[in-house]
VEXFI-482704 format. One line per field, with one value per residue (C-alpha): residue number from 1; residue in three letters; chain; z, y, x. Coordinates in pm, 1 decimal. Each point is the difference from the previous one (the first is absolute). Example, Ala and Ser with C-alpha at 12.3 -4.5 7.8 and 13.67 -1.06 7.14 Angstrom:
<pts>
seq = c(1:2)
type = c(ALA:SER)
mol = c(A:A)
up = c(780.0:-66.0)
north = c(-450.0:344.0)
east = c(1230.0:137.0)
</pts>
This chain:
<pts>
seq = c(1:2:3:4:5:6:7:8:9:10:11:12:13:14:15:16:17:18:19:20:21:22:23:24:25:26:27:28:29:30:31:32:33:34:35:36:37:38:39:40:41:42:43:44:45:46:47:48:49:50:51:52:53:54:55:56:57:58:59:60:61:62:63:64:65:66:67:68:69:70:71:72:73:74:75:76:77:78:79:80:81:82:83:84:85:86:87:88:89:90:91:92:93:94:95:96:97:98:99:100:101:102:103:104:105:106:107:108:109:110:111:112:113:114:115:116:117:118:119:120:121:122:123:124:125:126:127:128:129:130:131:132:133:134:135:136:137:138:139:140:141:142:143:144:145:146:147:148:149:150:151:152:153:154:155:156:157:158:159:160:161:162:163:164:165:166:167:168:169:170:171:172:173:174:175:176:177:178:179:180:181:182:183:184:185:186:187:188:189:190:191:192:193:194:195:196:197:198:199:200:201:202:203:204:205:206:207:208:209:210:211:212:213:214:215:216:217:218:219:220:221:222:223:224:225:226:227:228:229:230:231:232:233:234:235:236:237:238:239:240:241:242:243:244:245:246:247:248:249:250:251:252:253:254:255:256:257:258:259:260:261:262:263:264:265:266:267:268:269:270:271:272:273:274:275:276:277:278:279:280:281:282:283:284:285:286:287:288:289:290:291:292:293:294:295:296:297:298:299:300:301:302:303:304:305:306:307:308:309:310:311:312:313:314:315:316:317:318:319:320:321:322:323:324:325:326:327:328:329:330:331:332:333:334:335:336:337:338:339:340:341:342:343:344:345:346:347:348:349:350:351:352:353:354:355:356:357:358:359:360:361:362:363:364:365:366:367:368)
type = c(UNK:UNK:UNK:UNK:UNK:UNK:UNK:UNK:UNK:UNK:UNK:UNK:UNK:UNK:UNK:UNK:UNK:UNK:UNK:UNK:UNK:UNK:UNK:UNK:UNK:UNK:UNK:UNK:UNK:UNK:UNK:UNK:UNK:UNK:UNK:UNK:UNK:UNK:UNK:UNK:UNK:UNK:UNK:UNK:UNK:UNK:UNK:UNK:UNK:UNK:UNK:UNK:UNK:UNK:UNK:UNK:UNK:UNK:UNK:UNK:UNK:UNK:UNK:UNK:UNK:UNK:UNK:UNK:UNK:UNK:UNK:UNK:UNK:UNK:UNK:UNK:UNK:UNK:UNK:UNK:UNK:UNK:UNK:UNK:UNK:UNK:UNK:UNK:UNK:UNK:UNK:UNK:UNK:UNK:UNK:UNK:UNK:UNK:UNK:UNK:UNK:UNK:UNK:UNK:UNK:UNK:UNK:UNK:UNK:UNK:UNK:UNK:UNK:UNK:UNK:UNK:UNK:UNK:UNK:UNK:UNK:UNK:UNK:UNK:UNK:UNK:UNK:UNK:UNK:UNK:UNK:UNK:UNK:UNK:UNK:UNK:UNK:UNK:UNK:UNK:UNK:UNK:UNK:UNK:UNK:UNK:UNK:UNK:UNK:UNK:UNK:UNK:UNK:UNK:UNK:UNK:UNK:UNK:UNK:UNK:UNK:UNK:UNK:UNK:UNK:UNK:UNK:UNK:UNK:UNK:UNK:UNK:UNK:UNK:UNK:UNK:UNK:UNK:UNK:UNK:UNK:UNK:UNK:UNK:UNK:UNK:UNK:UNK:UNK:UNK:UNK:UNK:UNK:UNK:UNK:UNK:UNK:UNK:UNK:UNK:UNK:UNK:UNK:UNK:UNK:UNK:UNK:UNK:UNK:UNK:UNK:UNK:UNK:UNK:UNK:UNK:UNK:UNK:UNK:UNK:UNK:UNK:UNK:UNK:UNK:UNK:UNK:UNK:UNK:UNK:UNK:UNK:UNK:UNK:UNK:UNK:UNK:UNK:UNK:UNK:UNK:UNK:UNK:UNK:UNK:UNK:UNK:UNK:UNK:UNK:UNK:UNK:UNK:UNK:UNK:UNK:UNK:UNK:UNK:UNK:UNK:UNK:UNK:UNK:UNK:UNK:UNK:UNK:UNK:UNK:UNK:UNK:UNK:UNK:UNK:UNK:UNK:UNK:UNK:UNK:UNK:UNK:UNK:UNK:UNK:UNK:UNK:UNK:UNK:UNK:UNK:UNK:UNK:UNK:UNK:UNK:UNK:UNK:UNK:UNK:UNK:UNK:UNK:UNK:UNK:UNK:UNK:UNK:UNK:UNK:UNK:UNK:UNK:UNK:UNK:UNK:UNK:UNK:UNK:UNK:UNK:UNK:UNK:UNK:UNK:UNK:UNK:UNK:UNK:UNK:UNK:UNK:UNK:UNK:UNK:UNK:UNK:UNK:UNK:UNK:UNK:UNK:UNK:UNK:UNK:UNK:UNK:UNK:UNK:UNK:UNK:UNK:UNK:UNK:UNK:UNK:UNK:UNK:UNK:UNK:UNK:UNK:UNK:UNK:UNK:UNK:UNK:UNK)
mol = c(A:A:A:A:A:A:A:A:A:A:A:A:A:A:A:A:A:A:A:A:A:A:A:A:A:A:A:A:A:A:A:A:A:A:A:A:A:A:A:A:A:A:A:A:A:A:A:A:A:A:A:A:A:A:A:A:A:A:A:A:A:A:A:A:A:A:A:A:A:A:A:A:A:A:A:A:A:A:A:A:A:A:A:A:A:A:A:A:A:A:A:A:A:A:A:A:A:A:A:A:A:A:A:A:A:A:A:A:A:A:A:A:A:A:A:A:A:A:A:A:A:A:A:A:A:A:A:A:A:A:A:A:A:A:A:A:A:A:A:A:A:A:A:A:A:A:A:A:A:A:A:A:A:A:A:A:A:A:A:A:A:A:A:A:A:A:A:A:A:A:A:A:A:A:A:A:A:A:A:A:A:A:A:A:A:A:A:A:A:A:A:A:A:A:A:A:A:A:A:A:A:A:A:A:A:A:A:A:A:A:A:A:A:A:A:A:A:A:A:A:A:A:A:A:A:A:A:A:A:A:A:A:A:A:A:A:A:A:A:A:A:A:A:A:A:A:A:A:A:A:A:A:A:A:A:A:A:A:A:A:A:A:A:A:A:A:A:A:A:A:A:A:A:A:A:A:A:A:A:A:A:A:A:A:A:A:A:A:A:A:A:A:A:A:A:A:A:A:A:A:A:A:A:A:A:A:A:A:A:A:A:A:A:A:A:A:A:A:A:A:A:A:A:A:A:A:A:A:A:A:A:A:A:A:A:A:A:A:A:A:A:A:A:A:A:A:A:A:A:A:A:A:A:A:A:A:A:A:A:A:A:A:A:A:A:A:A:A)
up = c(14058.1:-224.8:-209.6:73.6:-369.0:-206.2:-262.1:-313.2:129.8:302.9:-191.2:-200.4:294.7:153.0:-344.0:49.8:326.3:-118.0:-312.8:282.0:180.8:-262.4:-149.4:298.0:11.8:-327.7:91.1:290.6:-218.2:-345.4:293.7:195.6:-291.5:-195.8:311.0:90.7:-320.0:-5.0:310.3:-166.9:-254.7:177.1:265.8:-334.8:-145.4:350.5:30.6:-368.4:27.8:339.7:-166.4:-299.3:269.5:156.9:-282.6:142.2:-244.3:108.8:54.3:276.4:-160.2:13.0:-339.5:122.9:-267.4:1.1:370.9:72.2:-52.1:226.3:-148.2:107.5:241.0:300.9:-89.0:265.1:-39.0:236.0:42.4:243.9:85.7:196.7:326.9:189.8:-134.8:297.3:150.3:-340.3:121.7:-330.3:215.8:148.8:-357.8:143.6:3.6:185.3:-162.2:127.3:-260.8:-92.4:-193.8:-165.8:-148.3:-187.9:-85.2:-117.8:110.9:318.9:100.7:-7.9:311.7:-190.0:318.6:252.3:-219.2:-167.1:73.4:-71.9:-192.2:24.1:357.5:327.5:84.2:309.1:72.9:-192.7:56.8:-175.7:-34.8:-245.9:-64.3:-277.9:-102.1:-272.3:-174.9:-124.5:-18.7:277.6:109.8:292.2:68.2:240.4:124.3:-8.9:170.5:-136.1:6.9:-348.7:-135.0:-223.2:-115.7:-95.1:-258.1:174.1:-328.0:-132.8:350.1:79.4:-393.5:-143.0:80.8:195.1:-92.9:334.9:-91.2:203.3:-101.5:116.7:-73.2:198.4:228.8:-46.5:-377.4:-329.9:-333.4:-63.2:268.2:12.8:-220.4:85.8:-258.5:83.1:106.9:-112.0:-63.5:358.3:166.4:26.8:271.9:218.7:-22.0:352.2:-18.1:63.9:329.4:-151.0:-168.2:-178.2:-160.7:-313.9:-175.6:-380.9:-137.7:81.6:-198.7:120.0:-179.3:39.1:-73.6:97.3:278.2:0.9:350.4:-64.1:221.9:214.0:317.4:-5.7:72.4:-13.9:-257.5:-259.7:-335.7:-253.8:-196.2:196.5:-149.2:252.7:-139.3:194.9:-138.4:140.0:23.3:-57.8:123.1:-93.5:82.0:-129.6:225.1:-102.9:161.4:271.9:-260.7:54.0:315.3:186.3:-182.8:116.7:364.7:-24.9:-119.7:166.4:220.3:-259.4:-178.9:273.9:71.2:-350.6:-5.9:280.6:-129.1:-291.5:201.9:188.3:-303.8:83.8:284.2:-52.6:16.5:247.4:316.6:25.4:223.4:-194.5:-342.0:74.8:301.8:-227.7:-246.9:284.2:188.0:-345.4:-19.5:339.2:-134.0:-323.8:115.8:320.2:-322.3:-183.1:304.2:41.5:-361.4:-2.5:306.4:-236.7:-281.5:-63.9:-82.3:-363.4:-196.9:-314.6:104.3:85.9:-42.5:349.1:-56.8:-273.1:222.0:295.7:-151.9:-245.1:282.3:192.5:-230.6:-46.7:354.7:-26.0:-320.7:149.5:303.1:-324.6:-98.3:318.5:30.1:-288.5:64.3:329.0:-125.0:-263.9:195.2:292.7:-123.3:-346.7:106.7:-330.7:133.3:-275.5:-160.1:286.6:7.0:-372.9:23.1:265.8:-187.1:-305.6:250.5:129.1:-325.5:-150.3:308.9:-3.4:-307.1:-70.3:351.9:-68.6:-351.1:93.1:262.0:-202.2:-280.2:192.5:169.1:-353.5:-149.1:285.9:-67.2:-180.9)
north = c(5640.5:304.3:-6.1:334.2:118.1:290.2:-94.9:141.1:118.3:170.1:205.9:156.9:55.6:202.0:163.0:94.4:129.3:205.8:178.2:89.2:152.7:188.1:91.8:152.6:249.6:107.6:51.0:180.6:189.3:78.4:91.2:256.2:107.5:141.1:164.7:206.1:81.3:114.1:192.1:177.6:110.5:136.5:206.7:123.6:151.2:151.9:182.0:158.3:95.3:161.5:133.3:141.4:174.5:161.2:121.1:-100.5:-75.3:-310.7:244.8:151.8:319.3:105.0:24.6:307.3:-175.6:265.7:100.0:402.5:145.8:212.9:330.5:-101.5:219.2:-219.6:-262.0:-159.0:-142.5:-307.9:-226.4:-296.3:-141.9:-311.1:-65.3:-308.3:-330.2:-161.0:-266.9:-180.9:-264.6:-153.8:-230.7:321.9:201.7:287.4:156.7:318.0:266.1:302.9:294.1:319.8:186.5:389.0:247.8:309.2:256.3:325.9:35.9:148.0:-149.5:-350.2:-183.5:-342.1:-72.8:6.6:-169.8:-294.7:-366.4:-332.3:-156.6:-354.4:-22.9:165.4:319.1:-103.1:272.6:321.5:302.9:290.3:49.7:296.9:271.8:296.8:264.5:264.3:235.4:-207.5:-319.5:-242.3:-324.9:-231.7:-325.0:-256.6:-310.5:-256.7:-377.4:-157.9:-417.1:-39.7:-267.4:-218.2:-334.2:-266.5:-254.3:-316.7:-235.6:13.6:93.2:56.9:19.9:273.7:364.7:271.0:338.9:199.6:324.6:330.1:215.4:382.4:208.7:305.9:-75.0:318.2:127.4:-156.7:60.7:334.9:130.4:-182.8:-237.3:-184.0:-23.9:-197.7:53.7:-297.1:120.6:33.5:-264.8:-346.7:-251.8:-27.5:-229.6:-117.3:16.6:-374.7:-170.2:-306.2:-201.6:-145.1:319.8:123.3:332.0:-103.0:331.9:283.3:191.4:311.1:119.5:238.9:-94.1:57.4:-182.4:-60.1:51.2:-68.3:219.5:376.9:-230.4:305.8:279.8:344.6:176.3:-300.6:-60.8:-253.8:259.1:-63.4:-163.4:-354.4:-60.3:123.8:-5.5:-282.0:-52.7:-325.9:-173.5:-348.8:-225.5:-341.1:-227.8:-301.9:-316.3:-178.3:-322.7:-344.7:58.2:63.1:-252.2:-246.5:105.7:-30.6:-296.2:-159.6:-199.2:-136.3:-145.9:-157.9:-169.9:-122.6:-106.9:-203.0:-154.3:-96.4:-142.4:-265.0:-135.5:-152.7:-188.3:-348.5:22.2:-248.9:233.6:151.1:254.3:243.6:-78.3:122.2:254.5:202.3:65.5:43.1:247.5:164.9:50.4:215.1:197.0:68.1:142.6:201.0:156.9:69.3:162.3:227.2:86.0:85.2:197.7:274.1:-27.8:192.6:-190.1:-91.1:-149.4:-175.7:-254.7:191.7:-93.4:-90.1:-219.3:-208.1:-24.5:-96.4:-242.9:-228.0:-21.9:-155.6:-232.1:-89.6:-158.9:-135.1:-162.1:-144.0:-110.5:-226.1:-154.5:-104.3:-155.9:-199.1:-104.8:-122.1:-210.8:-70.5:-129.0:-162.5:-137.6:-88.1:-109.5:229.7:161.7:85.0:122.5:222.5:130.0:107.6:161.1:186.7:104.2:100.9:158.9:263.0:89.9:92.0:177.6:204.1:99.2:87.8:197.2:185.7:65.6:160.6:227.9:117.4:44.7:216.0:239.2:51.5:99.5:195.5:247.0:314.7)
east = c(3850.1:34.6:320.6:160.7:22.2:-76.8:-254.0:-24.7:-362.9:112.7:259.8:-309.1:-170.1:268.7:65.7:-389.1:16.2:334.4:-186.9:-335.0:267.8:179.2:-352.5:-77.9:248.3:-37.8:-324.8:103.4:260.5:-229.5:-283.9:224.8:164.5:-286.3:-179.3:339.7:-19.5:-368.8:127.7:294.0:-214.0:-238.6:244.3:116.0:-273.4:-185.8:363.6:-19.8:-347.1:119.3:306.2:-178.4:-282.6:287.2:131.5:386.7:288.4:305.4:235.4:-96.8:-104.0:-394.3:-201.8:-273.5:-250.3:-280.3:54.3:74.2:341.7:204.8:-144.4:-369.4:-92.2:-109.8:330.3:162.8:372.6:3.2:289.0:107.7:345.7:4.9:178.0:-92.4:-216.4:-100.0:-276.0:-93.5:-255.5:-136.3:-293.4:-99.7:30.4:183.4:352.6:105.8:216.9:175.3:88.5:10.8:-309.0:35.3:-264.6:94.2:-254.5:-101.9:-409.4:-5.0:-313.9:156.4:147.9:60.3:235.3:-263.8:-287.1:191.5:-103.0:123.7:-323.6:165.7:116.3:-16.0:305.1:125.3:227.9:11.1:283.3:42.7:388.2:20.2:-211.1:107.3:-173.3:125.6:-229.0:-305.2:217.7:-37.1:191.9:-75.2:102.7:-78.1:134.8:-253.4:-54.0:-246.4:-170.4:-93.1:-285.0:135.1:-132.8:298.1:-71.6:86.2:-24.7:329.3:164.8:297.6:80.2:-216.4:102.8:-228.2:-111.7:34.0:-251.9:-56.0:-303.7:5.6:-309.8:-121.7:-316.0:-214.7:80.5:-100.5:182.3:-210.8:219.3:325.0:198.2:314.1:278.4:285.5:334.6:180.8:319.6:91.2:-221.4:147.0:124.6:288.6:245.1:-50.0:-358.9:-67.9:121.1:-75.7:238.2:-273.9:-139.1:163.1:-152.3:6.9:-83.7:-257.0:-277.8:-156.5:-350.8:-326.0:-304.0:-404.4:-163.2:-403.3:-82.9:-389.3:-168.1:79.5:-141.1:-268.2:214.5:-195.1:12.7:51.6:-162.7:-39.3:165.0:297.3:282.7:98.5:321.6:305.2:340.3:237.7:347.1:134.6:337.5:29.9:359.3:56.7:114.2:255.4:-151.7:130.9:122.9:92.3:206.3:-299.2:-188.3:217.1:-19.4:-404.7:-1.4:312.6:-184.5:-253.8:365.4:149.8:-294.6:-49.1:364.9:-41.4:-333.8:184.5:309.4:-211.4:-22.6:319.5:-90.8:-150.5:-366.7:5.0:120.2:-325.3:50.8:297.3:-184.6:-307.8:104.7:234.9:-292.2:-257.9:252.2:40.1:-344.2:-74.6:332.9:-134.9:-349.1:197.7:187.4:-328.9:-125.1:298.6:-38.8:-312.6:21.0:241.7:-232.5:-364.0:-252.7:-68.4:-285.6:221.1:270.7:335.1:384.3:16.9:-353.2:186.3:293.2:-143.7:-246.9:233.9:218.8:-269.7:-131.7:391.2:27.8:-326.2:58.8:343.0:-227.8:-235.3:341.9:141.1:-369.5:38.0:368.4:-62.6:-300.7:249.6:263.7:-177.5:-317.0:101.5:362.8:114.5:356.0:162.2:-352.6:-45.4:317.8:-5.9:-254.8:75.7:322.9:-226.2:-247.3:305.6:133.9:-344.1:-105.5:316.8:23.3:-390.8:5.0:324.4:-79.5:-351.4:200.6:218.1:-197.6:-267.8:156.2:194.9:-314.9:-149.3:345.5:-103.3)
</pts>
């Protein structure tokens, strides 16, 4: 028979399969690390490009750049206070707002109120509230519902923050007959304005600038003299993200199972049935909470947060499902007890602390 003993051989061989494992999560960790990264970088320089096209300042006040002043003759003042965020649905890249929108103007012939589209969603609901008119100055303003187009960057989700943008332009007229100039001093955003816990308003910028609409869509009387840029109106909020609260409620599921992967480690590898039905229970958890992950989350070609998430966790159990292979052959076949149960002690502490290093270590870089 097979003298139950740890050999000097079999401790190496355990040490082995310890560094695989702990080389695999830095893998994991160096891997996921420098594509959040790559991501971060990337958010940050498509928002200053967008910044700098806008022409918008931090603090909330608009930089009019080369864009028309109030004394232009065809100027419009525009402003927008809002009341109500409502309906965001990032998988469906859309969120619904409710506010308030104002136009003050000399040039009779304008009627910004009645022509005025949303160029990056669809008005839902549109009211006039207010309408003054003294001398050649005119005010209207309008309260406006609106389901805005948005597309939410699901690689560093829920950790990276959101630009929420509204574009108002006027349908009909170009900038040869009317220009926008912004009225940032009294725009802004309620207080209340989210009824989501979840949704914190970081700051605001407000901003004007000239939109290429490519073509008049052959409307008489056009030219290729004409001028196809019309003047736009700009009202961008950035949104706080959601954080590692509701990280840890996506992914809840996807940890418990894990956890109890790793806890059937515990249980001689002889009782066949809880060692290997805790890690093939933890399994079918872990892809139900991919599924309901990626249910919330649009589509994306690179590999997300959640991707890195879901998928270490998964090779986790499966890799806890390996060692409780080789224990049991191990402990039954070989007659190796106390070699089996070493190793599965080693097994646990690696697996622990590689997979709970990685998860913390992520999400930490994913912050902005």
């Amino acid at each position: 028979m097979t003298q139950d003993v740890i050999t000097s051989s079999a401790y190496r061989r355990v040490v082995l399969w310890a560094v695989a494992l702990a080389l695999f999560y830095l893998f994991a960790g160096c891997f996921g690390t420098r594509q959040l990264r790559g991501y971060k970088a990337q958010t940050e320089q498509i928002r200053q490009a967008w910044l700098e096209d806008t022409a918008t300042k931090d603090n909330g006040k608009t930089g009019a750049g080369n864009m028309p002043n109030e004394a232009t003759p065809n100027a419009v003042r525009v402003g927008m206070y809002i009341n109500q965020i409502t309906d965001i649905a990032v998988r469906e890249s859309s969120w619904t707002a409710d506010f308030d929108l104002w136009f003050q103007w000399k040039d009779k012939g304008l009627t910004p109120g009645e022509t005025f589209q949303i160029s990056n969603g669809e008005i839902e609901a549109r009211d006039k509230r207010e309408t003054i008119a003294n001398g050649a100055d005119h005010y209207e303003r309008y309260r406006v519902r609106a389901q805005l187009t948005k597309h939410f960057d699901p690689t560093r989700f829920p950790f990276a923050d959101e630009p929420l943008v509204i574009h108002v332009e006027d349908s009909v007229h170009g900038v040869n007959a009317l220009n926008f100039v912004a009225d940032a001093k009294n725009s802004g955003v309620s207080p209340t304005a989210s009824v989501n816990d979840m949704i914190k308003i970081n700051r605001f910028v407000t901003g004007v600038r000239l939109h290429d609409v490519g073509s008049e869509r052959g409307r008489p009387g056009s030219s290729p003299e004409r001028s196809n840029m019309r003047s736009q109106f700009v009202f961008a909020m950035l949104v706080n993200p959601p954080g590692t609260l509701f990280h840890l409620k996506l992914f809840h599921v996807l940890y418990s199972s894990v956890a109890i992967a790793l806890l059937a480690l515990f249980i001689k590898p002889i009782h066949v049935d809880p060692r290997f039905g805790l890690g093939v229970g933890a399994v079918f958890a872990a892809i139900g909470n991919m599924i309901a992950v990626a249910t919330l989350l649009p589509r994306a070609q690179q590999a997300t947060l959640a991707d890195m998430i879901n998928v270490i966790g998964l090779v986790t159990i499966f890799l806890t499902l390996v060692q409780s292979t080789i224990s049991l052959y191990l402990f039954d076949s070989l007659g190796l007890e106390k070699l089996s149960r070493f190793f599965d002690k080693v097994s646990f502490a690696v697996l622990l602390a590689g997979y709970a290093a990685v998860n913390i270590v992520l999400p930490l870089v994913a912050r902005n």
